[in-house]
C-alpha positions in Angstrom: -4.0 40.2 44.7 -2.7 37.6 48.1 -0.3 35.2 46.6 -1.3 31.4 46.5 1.1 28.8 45.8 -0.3 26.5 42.5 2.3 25.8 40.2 5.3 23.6 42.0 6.4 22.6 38.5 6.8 23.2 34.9 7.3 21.9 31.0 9.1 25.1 29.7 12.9 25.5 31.2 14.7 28.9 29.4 18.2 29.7 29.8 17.1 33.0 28.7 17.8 36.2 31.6 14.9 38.0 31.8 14.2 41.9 33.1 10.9 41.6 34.0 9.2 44.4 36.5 8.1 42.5 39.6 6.8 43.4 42.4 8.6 41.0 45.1 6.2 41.9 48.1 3.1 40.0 46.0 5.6 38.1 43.9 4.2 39.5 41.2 5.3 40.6 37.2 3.9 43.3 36.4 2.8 43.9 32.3 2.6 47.1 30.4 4.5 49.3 33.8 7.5 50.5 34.7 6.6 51.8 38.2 5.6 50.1 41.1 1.6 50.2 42.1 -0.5 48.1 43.8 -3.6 49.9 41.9 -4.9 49.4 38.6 -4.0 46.4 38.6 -5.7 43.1 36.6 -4.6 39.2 38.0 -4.5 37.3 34.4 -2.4 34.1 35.5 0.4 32.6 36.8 4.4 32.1 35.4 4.5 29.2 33.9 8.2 28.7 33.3 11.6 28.2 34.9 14.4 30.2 34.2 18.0 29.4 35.1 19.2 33.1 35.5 16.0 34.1 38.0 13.1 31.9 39.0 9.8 33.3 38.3 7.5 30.0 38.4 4.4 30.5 39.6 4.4 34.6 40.3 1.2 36.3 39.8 0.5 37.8 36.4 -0.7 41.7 36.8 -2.0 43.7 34.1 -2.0 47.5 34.3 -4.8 48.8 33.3 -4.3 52.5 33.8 -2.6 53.2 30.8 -4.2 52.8 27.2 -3.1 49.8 25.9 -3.8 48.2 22.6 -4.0 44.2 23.3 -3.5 41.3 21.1 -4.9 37.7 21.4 -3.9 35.0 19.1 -4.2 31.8 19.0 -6.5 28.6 17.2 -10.5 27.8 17.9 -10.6 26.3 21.3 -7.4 27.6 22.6 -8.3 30.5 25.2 -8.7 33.9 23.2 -12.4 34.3 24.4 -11.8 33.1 27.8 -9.1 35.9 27.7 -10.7 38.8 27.1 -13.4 37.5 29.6 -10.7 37.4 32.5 -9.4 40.9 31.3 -12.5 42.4 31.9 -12.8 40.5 35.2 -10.0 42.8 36.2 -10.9 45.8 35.2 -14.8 45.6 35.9 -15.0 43.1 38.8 -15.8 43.5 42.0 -12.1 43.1 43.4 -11.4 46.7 42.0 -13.0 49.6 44.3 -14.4 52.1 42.8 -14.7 51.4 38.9 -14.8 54.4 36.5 -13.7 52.6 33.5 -16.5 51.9 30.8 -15.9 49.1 28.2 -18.1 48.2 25.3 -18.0 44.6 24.0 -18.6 43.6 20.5 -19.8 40.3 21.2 -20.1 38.0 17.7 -20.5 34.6 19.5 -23.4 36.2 22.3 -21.4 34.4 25.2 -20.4 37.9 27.1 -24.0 38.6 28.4 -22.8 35.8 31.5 -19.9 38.0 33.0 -23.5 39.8 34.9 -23.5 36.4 36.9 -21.9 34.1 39.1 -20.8 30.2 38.2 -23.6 28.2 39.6 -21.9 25.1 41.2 -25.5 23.5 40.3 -24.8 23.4 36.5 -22.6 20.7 35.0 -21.8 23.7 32.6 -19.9 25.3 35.7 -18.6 22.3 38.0 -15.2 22.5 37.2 -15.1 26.2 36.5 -16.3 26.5 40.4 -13.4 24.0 41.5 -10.7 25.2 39.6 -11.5 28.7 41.0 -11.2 26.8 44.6 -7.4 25.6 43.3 -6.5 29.0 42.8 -7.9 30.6 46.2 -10.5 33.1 44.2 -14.3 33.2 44.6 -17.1 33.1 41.8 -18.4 36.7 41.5 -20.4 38.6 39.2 -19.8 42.2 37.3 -22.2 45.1 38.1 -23.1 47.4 35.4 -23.5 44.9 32.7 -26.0 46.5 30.0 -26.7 43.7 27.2 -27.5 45.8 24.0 -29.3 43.9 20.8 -29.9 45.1 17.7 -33.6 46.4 17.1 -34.1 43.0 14.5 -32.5 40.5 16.8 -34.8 37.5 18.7 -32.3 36.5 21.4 -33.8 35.5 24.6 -31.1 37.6 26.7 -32.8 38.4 30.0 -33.3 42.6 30.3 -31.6 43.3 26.9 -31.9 46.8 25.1 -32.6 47.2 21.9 -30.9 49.7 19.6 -30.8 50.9 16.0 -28.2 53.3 14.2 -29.5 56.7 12.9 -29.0 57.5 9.5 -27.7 60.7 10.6 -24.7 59.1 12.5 -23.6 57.8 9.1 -21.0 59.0 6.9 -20.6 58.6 3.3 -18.0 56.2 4.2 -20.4 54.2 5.7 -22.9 54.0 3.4 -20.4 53.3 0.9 -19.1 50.2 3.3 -22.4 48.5 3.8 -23.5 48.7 0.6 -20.1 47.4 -0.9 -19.9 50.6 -2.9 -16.5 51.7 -4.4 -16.9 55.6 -4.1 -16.3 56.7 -7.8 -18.2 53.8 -9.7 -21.1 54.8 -10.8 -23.5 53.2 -8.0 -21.3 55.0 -5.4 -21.6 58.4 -7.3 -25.6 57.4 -7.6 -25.8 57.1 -3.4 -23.6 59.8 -2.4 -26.0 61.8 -5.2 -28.9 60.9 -2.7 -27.2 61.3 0.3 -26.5 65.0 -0.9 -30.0 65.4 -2.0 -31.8 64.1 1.4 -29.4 64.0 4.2 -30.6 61.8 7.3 -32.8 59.5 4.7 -33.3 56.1 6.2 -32.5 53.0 3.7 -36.2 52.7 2.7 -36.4 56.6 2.2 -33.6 56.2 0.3 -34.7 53.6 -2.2 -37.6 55.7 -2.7 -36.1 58.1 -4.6 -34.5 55.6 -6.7 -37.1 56.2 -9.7 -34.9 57.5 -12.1 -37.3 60.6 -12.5 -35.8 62.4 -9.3 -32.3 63.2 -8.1 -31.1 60.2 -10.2 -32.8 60.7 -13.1 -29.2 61.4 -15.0 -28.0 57.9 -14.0 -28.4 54.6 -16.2 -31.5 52.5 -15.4 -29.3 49.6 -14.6 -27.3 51.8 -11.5 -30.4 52.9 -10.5 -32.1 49.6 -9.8 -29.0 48.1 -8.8 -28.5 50.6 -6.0 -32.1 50.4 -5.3 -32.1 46.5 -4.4 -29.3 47.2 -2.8 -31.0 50.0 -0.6 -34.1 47.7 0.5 -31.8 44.5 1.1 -30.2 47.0 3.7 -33.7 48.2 5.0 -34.8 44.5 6.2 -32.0 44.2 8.4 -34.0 47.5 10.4 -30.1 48.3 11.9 -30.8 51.9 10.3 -33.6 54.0 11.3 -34.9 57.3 12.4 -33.9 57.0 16.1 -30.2 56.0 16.8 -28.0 55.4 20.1 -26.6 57.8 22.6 -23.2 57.1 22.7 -23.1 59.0 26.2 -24.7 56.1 27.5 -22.0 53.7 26.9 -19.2 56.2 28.0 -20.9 56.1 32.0 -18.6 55.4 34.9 -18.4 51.7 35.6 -20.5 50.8 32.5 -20.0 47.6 30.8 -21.7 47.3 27.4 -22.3 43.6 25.6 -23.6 44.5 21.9 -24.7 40.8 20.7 -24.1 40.7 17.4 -24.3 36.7 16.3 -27.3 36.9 14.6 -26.1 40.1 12.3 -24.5 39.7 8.7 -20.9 40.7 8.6 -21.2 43.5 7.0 -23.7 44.7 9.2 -21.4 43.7 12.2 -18.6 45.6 10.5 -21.5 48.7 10.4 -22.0 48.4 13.9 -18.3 48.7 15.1 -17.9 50.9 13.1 -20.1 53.6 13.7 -20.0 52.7 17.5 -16.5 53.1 17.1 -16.1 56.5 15.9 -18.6 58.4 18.1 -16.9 57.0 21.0 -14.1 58.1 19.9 -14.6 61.5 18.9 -16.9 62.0 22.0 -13.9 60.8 24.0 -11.8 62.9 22.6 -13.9 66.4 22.7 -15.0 65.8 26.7 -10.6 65.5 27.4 -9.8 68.0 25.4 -12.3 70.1 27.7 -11.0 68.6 30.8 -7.4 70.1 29.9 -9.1 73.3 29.0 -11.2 73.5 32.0 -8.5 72.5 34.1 -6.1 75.5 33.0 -8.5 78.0 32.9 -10.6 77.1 35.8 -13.5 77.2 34.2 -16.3 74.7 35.6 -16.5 71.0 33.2 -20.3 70.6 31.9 -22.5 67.9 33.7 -21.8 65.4 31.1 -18.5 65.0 30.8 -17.8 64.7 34.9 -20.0 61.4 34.4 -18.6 60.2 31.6 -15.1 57.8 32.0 -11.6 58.8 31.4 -11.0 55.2 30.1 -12.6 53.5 27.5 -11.6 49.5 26.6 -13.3 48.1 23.3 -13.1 44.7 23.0 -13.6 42.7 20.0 -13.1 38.7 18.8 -12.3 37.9 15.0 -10.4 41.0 14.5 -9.5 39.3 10.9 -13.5 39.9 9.9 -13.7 43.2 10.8 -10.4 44.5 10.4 -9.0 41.9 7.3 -5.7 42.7 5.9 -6.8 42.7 2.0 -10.1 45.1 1.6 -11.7 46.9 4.2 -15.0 47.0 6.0 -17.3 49.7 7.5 -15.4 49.2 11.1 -11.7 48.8 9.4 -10.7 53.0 9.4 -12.7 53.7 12.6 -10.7 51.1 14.5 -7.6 52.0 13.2 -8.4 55.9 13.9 -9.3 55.0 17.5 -5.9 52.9 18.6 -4.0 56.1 17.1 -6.0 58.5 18.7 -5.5 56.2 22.3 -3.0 57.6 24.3 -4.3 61.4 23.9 -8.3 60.2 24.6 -8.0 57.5 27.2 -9.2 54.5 24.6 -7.9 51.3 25.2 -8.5 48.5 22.5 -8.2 44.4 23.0 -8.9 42.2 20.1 -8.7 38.4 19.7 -8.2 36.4 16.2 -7.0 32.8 15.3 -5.3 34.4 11.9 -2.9 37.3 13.4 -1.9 37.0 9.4 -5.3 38.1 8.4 -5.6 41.1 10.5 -4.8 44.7 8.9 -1.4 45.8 9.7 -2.0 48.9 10.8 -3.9 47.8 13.8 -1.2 45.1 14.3 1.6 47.9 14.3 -0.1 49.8 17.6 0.0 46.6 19.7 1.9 47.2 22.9 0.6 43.7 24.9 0.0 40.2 23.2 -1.1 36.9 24.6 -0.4 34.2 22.2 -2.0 30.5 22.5 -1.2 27.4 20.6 -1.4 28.5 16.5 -0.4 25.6 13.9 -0.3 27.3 10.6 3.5 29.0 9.8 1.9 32.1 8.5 -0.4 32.9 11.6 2.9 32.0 14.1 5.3 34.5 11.8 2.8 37.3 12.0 2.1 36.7 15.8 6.0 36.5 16.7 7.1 39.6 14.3 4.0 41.6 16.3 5.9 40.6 19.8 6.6 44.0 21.6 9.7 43.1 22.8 12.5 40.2 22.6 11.0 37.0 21.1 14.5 35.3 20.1 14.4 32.9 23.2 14.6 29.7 23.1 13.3 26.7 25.2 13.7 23.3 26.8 10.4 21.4 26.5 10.1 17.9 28.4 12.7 16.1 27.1 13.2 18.6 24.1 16.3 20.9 23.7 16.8 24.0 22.2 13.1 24.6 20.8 12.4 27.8 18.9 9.4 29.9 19.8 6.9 28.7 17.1 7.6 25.3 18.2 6.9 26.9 21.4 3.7 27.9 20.5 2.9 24.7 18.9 3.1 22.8 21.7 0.7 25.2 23.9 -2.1 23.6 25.9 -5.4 25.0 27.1 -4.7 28.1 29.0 -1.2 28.4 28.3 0.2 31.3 26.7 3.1 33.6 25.5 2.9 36.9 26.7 4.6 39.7 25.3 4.9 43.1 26.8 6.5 46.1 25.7 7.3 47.2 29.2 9.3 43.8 29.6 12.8 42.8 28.7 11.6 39.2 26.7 8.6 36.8 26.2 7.4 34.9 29.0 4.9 31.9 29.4 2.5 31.8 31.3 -1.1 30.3 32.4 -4.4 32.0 32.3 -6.2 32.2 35.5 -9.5 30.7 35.5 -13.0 33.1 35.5 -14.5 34.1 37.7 -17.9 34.9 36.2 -19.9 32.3 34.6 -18.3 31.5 30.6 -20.9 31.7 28.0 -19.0 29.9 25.9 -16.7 26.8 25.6 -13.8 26.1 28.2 -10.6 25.9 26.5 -9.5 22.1 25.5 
């Protein structure tokens, strides 16, 4: 990335030293590496603070996204989380990077992701200033090839080439089932399903609720479990999510393949299906074709067909990680996300999630954070779970205009549109920092 000169001044004055990796040749800092490496690299932003010890202001803001990471966004409605993860995937999907072999799959809950498949049009009041900030900061609208929009089979959005899709009953576990039907396993209604599940494996939701006539498998169950399961059953089967025919997950593993599954229109628990499921067969699929790459490449033996065009490095992304992933109860996505930021490093998966309540979001994807990008958050129990998440020193405090000596939540609270903390576990301290502006169109609102 050429370095531009944008931001001659600044709100934010540390005294704080700082052992940041930086690359002086780009004037760059460098997030999530310890070596130097002009590839792989993602341009988030600029520097947007002044240190006394060693002037950073206005360096480039480089991402490294050759490693798995595990990504945080925080901050309020309105403040810049969506826009992030839109300028993320700018970097690692865009046309700046040669040769993409990444795949990323988008679980898109506000269907605004479709746009990163096309240009700002300077033509559209929608995209004015989006166009002539991009000329401030010397970069050039572009699209991202490889955009595939997915839909669910029952949605009626008017997305241009979308696919549709259903799950498969057979790509189900009991788990599932159990989640989507808010079952607890050993109530009787749970012992009732997994009876069925036993007694016809693969059974769609209406198939299912078929056998629901107290005569057959569950003929030893109450009357009232029985219906109640049974309702519950053909509530499932109008949302059509489940059928005979499912996905191929091979499909969204591709070299250079970028995946937006819209999901606005989709109850939460069937969003919560979705990732789920989605989820774990990436993960496991990811997981078997690397473990045969290690194997193939000790023993010399030739890799199957499939797994040469499948990609080393998967990035799920997902927005309102408190939904799917709360921290009291669980939904159908909440252990398949958690197994896949464990499994990461090993497999090649990447994760980035956004949320306005960091509080809200299950702990155990919290603990695996290695990166976080925090915007303006006012409530004190959403800026103590963001800070104690930082990945590194976040005891720094600042001079803001004519204020002395603020702490970092007051920090935080005083955030405008596009500004951020950024946290990095490769870094010696928190940072500030401005996110760059897209360069694909933005589905959704600009950050005010």
């Amino acid at each position: 990335m050429k370095y531009k000169k944008l931001i001659t001044g600044t709100r934010y004055q540390t005294r704080a030293p700082g052992n940041f990796f930086t690359d002086q040749k780009s004037k760059s800092v460098l997030l999530g590496r310890r070596e130097a490496s002009e590839i792989n690299l993602a341009f988030v932003g600029k520097v947007l603070e002044q240190s006394r010890t060693g002037n950073l202001l206005d360096y480039n803001v480089q991402l490294d996204i050759q490693f798995p990471h595990v990504i945080g966004i925080f901050g309020s409605r309105g403040s810049g989380k969506s826009y992030d993860l839109g300028v993320i995937l700018e970097g690692i999907f865009g046309p700046s990077r040669a040769d993409v072999t990444d795949a990323g799959i988008v679980f898109d809950v506000q269907d605004q992701f479709w746009t990163l498949a096309y240009k700002p049009d300077p033509s559209l009041d929608t995209d004015q200033a989006q166009v002539q900030e991009l000329t401030a900061w010397g970069l050039q609208p572009e699209h991202i090839e490889g955009v595939q929009v997915w839909i669910p089979q029952c949605s009626d959005t008017q997305v241009p080439e979308a696919v549709s899709f259903s799950l498969s009953a057979s790509q189900l576990t009991h788990a599932d089932w159990l989640a989507i039907l808010e079952l607890e396993r050993f109530s009787p209604m749970g012992q009732a399903l997994i009876t069925l599940l036993d007694t016809s494996p693969g059974s769609t939701p209406e198939g299912l609720a078929d056998l629901c006539d107290g005569a057959g498998p569950l003929s030893n169950y109450q009357q009232g479990t029985v219906d109640g399961l049974r309702w519950r059953l053909e509530s499932l089967a109008h949302t059509e999510i489940i059928g005979s025919t499912g996905l191929s997950i091979d499909e969204l593993l591709q070299k250079g393949r970028l995946t937006v599954v819209l999901m606005r229109n989709l109850a939460e628990s069937v969003r919560g299906l979705v990732v789920g499921v989605i989820s774990r067969l990436a993960a496991d699929r990811m997981g078997r074709v690397q473990q045969a790459r290690k194997v193939a490449a000790r023993t010399g033996n030739r890799l199957s067909d499939d797994g040469i065009a499948l990609t080393r490095r998967l990035w799920i992304v997902l927005d309102e990680a408190h939904v799917l992933v709360p921290s009291d109860g669980a939904t159908a996505a909440t252990g398949p996300l958690i197994d896949y930021v464990k499994r990461g490093r090993d497999a090649g998966l990447s994760l980035i999630f956004a949320t306005q309540q960091p509080s809200a979001v299950n702990s155990k994807l919290m603990s695996q954070v290695d990166l976080t990008l925090t915007h303006m958050l006012g409530f004190d129990a959403d800026l103590s779970a963001a800070i104690a998440r930082m990945p590194t020193r976040a005891s720094v405090d600042y001079d803001v205009d004519s204020q002395s000596g603020c702490s970092l939540a007051d920090v935080i609270r005083s955030l405008g549109p596009g500004e951020c903390v950024i946290a990095d576990g490769a870094s010696s301290r928190i940072f500030l920092a401005r996110v760059r502006p897209r360069t694909t169109a933005h589905g959704g609102a600009t950050p005010k």
